[in-house]
C-alpha positions in Angstrom: 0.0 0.0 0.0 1.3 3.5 -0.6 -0.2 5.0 2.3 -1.1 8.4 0.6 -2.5 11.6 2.2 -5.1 13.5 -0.2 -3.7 17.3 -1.5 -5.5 20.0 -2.7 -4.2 19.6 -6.1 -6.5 18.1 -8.3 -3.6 16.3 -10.2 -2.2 15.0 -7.3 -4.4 12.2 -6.1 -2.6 11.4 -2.7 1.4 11.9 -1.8 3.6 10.4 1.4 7.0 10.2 3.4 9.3 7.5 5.3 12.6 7.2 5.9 14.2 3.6 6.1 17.9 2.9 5.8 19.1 6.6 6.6 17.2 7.4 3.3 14.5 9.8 3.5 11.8 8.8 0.7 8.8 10.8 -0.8 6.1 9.7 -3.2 3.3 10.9 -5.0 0.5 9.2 -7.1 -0.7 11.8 -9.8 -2.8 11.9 -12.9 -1.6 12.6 -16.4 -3.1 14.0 -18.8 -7.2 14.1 -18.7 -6.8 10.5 -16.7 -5.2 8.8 -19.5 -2.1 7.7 -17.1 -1.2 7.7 -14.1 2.5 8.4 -13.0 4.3 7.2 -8.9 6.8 10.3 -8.5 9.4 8.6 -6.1 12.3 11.5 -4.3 15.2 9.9 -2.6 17.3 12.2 -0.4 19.8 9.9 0.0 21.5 9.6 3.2 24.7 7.4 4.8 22.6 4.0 4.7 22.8 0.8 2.2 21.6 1.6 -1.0 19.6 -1.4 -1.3 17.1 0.1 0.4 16.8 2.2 -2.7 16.1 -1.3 -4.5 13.6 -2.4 -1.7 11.5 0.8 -1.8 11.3 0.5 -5.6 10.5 -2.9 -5.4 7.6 -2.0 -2.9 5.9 0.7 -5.2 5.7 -1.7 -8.6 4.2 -4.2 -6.3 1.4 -1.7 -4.7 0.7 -0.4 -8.2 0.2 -3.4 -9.8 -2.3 -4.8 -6.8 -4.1 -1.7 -8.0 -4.7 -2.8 -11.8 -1.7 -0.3 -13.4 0.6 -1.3 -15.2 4.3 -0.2 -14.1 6.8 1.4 -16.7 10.2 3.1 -15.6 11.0 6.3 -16.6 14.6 7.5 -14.4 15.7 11.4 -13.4 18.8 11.7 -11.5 19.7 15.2 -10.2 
């Protein structure tokens, strides 16, 4: 489960924060378009922890999404 809080932001169906690791994590589910998609925004601020943590979170999301009917696909941003 993602555990999301509802925003004002019609776009932004519900969003959420953990740490785990010494990672700090952040997530959002969100609607694109006029509902045609919908698109789990994952932050990491990484911290001094493993990184497979990183792997375990990830791991976690595809699962929840896909108990939910949708269909994951990977799209990567690093900054």
């Amino acid at each position: 489960m993602l555990r999301l809080e509802p925003t004002g932001d019609p776009r932004v169906v519900g969003k959420a924060s953990g740490s785990a690791g010494g990672h700090g994590f952040s997530w959002e589910l969100r609607r694109i378009g006029a509902g045609i998609a919908w698109c789990v925004d994952v932050t990491v601020r990484l911290g001094a922890g493993p990184l497979a943590m990183l792997g375990a979170l990830l791991h976690h999301h595809r699962e929840a999404i896909r108990e939910q009917g949708l269909i994951p696909v990977t799209v990567e941003r690093f900054a």
